[in-house]
C-alpha positions as CSV (number, residue, x, y, z in Angstrom):
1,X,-191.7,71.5,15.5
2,X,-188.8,72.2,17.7
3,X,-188.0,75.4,15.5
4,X,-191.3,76.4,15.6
5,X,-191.6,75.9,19.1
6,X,-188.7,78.5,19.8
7,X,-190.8,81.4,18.3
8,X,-194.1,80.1,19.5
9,X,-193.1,80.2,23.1
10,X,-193.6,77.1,25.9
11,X,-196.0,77.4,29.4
12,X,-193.4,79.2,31.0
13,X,-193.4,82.3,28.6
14,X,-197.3,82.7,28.6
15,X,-197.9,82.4,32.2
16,X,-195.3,85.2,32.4
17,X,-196.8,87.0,30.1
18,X,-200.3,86.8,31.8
19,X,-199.3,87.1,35.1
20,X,-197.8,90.5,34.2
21,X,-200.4,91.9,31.3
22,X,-203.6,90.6,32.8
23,X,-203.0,93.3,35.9
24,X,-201.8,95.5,33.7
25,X,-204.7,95.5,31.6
26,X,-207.1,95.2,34.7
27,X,-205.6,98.5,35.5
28,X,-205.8,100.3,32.1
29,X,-209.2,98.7,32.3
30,X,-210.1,101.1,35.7
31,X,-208.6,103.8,34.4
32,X,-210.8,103.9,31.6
33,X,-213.7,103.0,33.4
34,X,-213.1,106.4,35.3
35,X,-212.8,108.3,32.2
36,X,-216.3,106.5,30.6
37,X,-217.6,107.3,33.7
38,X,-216.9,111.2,33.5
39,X,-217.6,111.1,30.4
40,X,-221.3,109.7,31.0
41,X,-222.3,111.8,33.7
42,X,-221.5,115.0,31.8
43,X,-223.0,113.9,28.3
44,X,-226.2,114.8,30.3
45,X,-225.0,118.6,30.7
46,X,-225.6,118.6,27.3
47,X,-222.4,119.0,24.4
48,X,-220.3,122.4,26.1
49,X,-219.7,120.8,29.1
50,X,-218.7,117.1,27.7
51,X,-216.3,119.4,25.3
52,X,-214.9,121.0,27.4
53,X,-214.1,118.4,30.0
54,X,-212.7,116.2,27.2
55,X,-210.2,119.3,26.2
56,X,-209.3,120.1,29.4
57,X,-208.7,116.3,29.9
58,X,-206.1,116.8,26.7
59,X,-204.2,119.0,28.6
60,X,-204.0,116.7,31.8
61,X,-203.0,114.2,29.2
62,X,-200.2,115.9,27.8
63,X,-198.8,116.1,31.1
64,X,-199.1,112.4,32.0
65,X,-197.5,111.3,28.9
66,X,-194.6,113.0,29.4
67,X,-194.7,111.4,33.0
68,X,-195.1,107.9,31.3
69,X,-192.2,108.8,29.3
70,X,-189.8,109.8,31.9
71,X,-191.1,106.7,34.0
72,X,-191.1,103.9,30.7
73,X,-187.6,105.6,29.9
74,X,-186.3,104.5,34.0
75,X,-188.1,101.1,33.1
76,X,-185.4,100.6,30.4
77,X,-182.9,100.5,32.9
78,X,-184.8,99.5,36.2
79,X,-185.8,96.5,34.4
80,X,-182.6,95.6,32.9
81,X,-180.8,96.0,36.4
82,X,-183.3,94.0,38.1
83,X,-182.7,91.1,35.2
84,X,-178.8,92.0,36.1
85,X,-179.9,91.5,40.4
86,X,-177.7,95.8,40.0
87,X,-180.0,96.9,43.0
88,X,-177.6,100.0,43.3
89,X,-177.7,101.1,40.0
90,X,-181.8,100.4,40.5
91,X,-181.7,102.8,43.1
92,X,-179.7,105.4,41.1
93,X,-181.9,105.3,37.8
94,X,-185.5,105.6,40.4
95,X,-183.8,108.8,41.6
96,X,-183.0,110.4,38.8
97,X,-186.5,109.6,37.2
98,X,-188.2,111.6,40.1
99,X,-186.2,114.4,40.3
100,X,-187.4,114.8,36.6
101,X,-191.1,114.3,36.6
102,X,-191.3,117.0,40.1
103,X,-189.5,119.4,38.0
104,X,-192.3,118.4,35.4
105,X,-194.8,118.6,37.8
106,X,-194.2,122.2,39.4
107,X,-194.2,123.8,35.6
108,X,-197.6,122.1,34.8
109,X,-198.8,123.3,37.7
110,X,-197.8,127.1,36.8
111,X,-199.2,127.0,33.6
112,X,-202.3,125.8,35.0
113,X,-202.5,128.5,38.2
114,X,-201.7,131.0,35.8
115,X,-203.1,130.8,31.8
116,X,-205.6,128.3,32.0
117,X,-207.4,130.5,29.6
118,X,-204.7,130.3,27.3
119,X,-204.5,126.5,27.5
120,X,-208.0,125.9,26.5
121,X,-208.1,128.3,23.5
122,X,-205.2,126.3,21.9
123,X,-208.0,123.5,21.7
124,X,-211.5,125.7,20.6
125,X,-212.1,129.1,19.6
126,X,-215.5,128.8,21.0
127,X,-216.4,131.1,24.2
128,X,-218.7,128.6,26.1
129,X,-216.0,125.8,26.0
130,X,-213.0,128.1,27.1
131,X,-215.2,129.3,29.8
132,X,-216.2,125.6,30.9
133,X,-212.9,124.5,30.3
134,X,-211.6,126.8,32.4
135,X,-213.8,125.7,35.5
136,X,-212.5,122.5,34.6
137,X,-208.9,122.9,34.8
138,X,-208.5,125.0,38.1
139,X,-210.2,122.5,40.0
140,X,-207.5,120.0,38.3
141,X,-204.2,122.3,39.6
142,X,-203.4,119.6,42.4
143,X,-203.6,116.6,40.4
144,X,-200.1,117.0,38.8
145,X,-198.2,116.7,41.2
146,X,-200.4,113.3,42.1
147,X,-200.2,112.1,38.7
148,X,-196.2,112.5,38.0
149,X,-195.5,110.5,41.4
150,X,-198.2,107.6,40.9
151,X,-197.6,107.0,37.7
152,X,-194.0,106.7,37.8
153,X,-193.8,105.0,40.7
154,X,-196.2,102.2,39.7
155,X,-193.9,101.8,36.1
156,X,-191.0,101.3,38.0
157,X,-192.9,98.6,40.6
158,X,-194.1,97.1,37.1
159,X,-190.9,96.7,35.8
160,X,-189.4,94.7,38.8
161,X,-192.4,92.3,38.6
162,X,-194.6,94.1,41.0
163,X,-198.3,94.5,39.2
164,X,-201.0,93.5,42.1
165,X,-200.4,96.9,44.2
166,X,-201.2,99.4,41.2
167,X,-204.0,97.1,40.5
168,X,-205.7,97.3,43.9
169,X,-204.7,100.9,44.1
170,X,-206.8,101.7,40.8
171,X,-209.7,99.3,41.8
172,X,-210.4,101.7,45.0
173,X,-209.8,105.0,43.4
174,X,-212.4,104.0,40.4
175,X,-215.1,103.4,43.4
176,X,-213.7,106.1,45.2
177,X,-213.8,108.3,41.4
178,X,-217.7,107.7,40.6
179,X,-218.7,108.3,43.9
180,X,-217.6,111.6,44.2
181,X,-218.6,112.5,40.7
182,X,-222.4,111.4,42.0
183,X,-222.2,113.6,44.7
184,X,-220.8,116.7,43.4
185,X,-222.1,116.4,39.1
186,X,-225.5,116.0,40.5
187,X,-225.4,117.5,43.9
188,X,-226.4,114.2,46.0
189,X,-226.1,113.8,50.0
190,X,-226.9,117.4,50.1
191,X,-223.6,118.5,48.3
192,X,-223.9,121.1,46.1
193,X,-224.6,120.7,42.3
194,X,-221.3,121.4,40.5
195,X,-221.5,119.8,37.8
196,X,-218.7,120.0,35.3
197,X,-216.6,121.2,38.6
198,X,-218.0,118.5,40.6
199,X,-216.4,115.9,37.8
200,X,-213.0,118.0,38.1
201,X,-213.6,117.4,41.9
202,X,-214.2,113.6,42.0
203,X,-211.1,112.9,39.6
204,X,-209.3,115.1,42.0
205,X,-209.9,113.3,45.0
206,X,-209.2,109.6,43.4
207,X,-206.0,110.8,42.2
208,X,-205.0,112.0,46.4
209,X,-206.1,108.4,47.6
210,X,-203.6,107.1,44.5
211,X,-200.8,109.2,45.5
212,X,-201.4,108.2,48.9
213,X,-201.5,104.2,48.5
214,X,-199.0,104.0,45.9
215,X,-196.0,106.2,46.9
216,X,-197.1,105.1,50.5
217,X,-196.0,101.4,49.6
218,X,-193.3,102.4,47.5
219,X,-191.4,104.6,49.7
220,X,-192.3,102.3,53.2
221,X,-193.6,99.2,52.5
222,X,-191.8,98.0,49.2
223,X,-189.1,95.0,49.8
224,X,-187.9,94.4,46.4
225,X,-186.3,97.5,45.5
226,X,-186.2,99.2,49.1
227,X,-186.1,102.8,48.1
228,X,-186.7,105.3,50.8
229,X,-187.7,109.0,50.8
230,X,-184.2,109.9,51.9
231,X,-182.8,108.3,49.0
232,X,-184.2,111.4,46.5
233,X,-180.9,113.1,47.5
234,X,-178.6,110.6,47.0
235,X,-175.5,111.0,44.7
236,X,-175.8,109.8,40.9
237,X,-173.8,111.5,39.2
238,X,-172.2,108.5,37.8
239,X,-175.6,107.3,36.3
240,X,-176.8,110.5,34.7
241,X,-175.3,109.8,31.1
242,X,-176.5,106.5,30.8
243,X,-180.1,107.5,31.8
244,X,-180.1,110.3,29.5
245,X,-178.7,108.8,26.7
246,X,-181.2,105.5,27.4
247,X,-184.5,107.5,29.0
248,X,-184.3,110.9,27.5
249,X,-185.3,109.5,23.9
250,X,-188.2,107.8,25.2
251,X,-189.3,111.3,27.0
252,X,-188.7,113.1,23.9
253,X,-190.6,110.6,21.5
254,X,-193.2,110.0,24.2
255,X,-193.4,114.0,24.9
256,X,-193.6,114.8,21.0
257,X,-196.3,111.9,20.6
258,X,-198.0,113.8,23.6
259,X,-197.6,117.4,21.3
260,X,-198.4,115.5,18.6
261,X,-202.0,114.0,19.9
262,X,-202.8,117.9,21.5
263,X,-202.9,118.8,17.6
264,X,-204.7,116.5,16.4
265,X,-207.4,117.3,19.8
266,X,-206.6,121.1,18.2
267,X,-207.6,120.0,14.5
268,X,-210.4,118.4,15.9
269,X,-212.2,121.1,18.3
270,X,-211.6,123.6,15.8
271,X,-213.8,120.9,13.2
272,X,-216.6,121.9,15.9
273,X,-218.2,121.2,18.9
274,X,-220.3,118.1,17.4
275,X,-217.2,116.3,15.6
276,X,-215.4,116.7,19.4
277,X,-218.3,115.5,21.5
278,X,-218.2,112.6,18.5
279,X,-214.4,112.0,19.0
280,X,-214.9,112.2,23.0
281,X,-217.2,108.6,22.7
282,X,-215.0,107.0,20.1
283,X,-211.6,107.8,22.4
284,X,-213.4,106.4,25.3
285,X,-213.4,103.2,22.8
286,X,-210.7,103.0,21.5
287,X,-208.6,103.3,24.6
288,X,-210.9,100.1,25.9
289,X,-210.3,98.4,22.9
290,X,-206.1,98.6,23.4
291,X,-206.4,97.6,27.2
292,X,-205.1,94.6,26.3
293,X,-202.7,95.8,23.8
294,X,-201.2,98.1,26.9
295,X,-200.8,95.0,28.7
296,X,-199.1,93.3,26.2
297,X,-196.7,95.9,25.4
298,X,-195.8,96.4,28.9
299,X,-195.4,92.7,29.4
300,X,-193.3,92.6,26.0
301,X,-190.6,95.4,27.7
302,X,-190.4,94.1,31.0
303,X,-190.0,90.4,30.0
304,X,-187.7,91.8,27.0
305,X,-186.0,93.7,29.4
306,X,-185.4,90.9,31.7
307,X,-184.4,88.5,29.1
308,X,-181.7,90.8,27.8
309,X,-180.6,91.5,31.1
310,X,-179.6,88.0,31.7
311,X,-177.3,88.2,28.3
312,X,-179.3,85.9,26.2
313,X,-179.9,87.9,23.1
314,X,-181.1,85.0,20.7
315,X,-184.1,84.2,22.9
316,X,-184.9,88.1,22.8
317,X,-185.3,88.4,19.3
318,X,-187.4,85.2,19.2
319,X,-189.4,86.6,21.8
320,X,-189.7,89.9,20.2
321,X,-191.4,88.1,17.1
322,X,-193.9,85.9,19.2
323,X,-194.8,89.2,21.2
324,X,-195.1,91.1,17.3
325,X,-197.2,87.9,16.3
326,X,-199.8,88.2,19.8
327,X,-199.8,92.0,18.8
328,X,-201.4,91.5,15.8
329,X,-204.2,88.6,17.1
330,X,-205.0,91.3,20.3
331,X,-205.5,94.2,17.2
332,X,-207.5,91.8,15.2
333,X,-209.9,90.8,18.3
334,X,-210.2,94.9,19.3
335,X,-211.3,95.6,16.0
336,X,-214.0,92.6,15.7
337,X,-215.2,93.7,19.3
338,X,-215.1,97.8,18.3
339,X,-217.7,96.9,15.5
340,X,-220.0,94.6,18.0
341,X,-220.1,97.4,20.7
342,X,-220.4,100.6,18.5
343,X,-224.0,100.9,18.4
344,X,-225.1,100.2,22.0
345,X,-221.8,102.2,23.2
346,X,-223.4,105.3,20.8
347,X,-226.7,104.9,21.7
348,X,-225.9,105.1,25.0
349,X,-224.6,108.6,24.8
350,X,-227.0,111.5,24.9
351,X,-225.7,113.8,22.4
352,X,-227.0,114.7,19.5
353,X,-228.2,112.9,16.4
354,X,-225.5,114.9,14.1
355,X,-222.9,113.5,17.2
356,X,-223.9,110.4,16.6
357,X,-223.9,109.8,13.0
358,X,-220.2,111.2,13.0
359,X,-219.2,108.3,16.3
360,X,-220.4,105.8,13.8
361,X,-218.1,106.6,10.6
362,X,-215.7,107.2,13.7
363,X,-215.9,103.5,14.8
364,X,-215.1,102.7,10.9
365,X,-211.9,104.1,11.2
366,X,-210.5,103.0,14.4
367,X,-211.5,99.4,14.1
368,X,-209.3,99.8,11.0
369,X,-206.1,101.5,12.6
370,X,-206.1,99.3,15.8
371,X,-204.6,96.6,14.4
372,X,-201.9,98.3,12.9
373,X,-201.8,100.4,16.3
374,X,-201.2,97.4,18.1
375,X,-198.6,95.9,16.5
376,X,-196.9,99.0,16.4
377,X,-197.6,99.3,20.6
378,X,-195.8,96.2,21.0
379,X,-192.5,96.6,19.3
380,X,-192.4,101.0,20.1
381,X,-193.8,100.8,24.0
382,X,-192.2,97.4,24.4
383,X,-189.6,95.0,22.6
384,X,-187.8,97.6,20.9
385,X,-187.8,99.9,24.3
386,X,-186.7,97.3,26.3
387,X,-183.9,97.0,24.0
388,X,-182.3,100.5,24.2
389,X,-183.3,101.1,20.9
390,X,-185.0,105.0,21.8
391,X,-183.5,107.1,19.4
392,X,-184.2,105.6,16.6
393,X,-187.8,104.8,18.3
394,X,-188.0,108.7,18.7
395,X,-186.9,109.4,15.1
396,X,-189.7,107.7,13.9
397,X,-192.3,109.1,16.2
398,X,-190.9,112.4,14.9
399,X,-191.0,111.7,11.1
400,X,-194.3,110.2,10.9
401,X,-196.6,112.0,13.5
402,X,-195.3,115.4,12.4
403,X,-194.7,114.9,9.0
404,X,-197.5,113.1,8.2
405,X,-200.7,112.4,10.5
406,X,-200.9,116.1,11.5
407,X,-200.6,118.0,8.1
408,X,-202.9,115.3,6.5
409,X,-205.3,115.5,9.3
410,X,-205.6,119.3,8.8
411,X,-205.6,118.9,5.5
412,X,-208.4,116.0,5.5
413,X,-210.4,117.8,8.2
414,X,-210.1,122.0,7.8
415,X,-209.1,122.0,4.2
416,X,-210.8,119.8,2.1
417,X,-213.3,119.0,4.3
418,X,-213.4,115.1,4.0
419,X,-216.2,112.7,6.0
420,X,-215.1,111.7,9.5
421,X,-213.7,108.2,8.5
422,X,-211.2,109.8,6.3
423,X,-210.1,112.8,9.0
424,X,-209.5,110.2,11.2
425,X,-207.6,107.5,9.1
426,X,-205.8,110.6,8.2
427,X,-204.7,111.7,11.7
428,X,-203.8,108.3,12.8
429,X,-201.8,107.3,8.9
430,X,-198.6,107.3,11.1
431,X,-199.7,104.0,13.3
432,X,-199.7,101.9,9.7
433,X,-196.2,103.7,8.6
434,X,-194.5,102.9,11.9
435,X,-195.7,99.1,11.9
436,X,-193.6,98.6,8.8
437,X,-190.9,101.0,10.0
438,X,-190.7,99.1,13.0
439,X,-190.4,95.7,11.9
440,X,-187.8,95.7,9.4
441,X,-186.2,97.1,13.1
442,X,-187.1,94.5,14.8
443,X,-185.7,92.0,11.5
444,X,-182.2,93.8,11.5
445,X,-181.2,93.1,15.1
446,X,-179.6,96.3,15.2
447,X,-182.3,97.3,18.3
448,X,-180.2,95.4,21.0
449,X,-178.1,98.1,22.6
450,X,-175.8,97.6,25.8
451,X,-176.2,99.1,28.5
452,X,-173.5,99.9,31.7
453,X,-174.1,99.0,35.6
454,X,-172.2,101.5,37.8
């Protein structure tokens, strides 16, 4: 009992674990929310504008997973000098992480002010989507620079213990995010009647009031770390190699898993308009159905992260089981509650019948590959991370995602022409492969890496 006990976990462990992945969640929740929400409100526009939102949205996520990666690569370290009490070397990693992501920022941004044409005919061939698409993304040029600075800034407050402010941060800018949409989709309060613009507007504004309440704590309010504004041009020269050899992995995998998903949005809207309008319901899904599986991975690398930190590598590795084992219950409970909520979720939607008939077979697959997706978002996004372990994390989301999801996808979906369960299973076969991958890494030990203070 005492054996098992050590993989199981005591109170201790869980009510770290919830105190960090229930806020977590409760964001990823919001966030989501927003997206539905968008998503909702244009479905009545008819399919154009829902498409084109949802491809313009691919774009915007590009961008932000790159951001995620250069802000979960910092959380390596960050978290891992917090477990160490290495405040200066803290400091030193933050800094380097957002000198990287406004460099990031300010060539999104170009691309966007000047080929936003071009950007939305790597998604669809089809006129009436580039032109809506368009619309979409001008009104979005701002929101870069908001995204790269809250988002990275709330992963390194994460990764020191500090959930509850991004939560109440995301809570207000959800309210703050439908609101606006009402006024300007539909023209309320004497607004004028934007519509796909007015949704481009809304998200606009909720990501200003996110910039604003996050960076405003982190820069003046924040007690634990205590950066400033002034410390941006600080000297870190000393810490540069270790962040790149550490971080820059984790934005290259997380930035090729970012390509990699714009293809698979590329195979999609060139399947046609109804098979994207079908895919935009299901993604709004699936990401609800891994809000918990976020949660956990995050709570899996900032604990691991910790735990390492304080030298105790045995208790790591048992931890990294338990959080592989809790991985595979939260997949399991997404799929059961993907197959409950598919027809009401559909139904919901007014799109048409053809649209609907393709969500369905949709909902088939992904009930399938989230539990493989979530066992795989623990040890990648979390255990693994948080041990050091990013190239050979970034080798495998190389050699599966490029090698085989995408070429089988097109194969499945513009070649052979195969029904939408199979194009999908298809396009996500690299979740399954890395699952495996990933725990004979986990088995080996070899994913423990050290890493230097200066």
């Amino acid at each position: 009992m005492s054996f098992l006990k050590e993989y199981i976990g005591d109170k201790n462990f869980y009510k770290k674990i919830i105190s960090i992945a229930i806020p977590i969640s409760a964001q990823h929740l919001i966030t989501v929310g927003v997206n539905l929400m968008d998503t909702v409100m244009l479905s009545s526009m008819g399919d154009t504008q829902l498409s084109a939102s949802a491809l313009g949205g691919q774009f915007i996520n590009l961008y932000q997973i790159f951001c995620m990666g250069i802000g979960m690569g910092a959380s390596v370290l960050t978290s891992r000098y917090w477990g160490m009490k290495e405040l200066p070397s803290l400091r030193k990693a933050v800094t380097i992480m957002l000198r990287f992501v406004l460099i990031l920022s300010l060539m999104f941004t170009l691309a966007t002010v000047f080929t936003p044409g071009l950007i939305i005919r790597m998604y669809t061939p089809e006129k009436d989507i580039i032109k809506y698409g368009v619309i979409y993304l001008r009104w979005q040029i701002p929101v870069f620079i908001c995204i790269g600075l809250t988002l990275t800034c709330t992963i390194v407050l994460r990764s020191v213990g500090q959930v509850r402010i991004p939560l109440i941060s995301s809570i207000i800018a959800f309210f703050v995010n439908i609101f606006f949409n009402w006024v300007f989709i539909f023209g309320h309060l004497g607004a004028p009647r934007m519509e796909i613009a007015g949704a481009a507007l809304g998200t606009l504004i909720a990501r200003l009031f996110e910039l604003t309440f996050i960076c405003g704590y982190f820069f003046f309010c924040d007690k634990r770390i205590s950066y400033k504004i002034k410390n941006i041009g600080m000297m870190c020269g000393d810490l540069l190699f270790e962040y790149i050899r550490i971080s820059i992995p984790v934005f290259i995998s997380d930035g090729l898993l970012a390509l990699g998903n714009n293809a698979v949005a590329m195979v999609i809207g060139r399947i046609g308009t109804t098979f994207v309008s079908a895919n935009s319901i299901t993604t709004i899904v699936q990401q609800l159905s891994t809000i918990l599986t976020q949660g956990m991975a995050n709570a899996s690398c900032i604990i691991t992260g910790h735990t390492i930190g304080e030298g105790d590598m045995e208790k790591a590795q048992k931890q990294g089981y338990t959080f592989l084992g809790l991985g595979f219950v939260l997949g399991c409970f997404a799929a059961v509650v993907i197959l409950l909520l598919r027809s009401p979720i559909i139904n919901y939607y007014k799109v048409s019948e053809e649209a609907k008939a393709i969500a369905w077979e949709l909902m088939d697959a992904i009930s399938f590959i989230i539990i493989f997706q979530s066992m795989n978002s623990v040890l990648t996004k979390g255990v693994l991370r948080a041990g050091g372990d990013t190239r050979f994390l970034m080798a495998g989301d190389i050699l599966f995602l490029w090698v085989a999801s995408i070429p089988l996808g097109f194969l499945a979906g513009l070649v052979l022409h195969m029904p939408p369960f199979c194009i999908y299973t298809m396009l996500k076969i690299d979740q399954i492969i890395k699952c495996v991958w990933c725990y004979f890494r986990l088995r080996s030990r070899k994913w423990m890496k050290k890493i230097q203070a200066v």
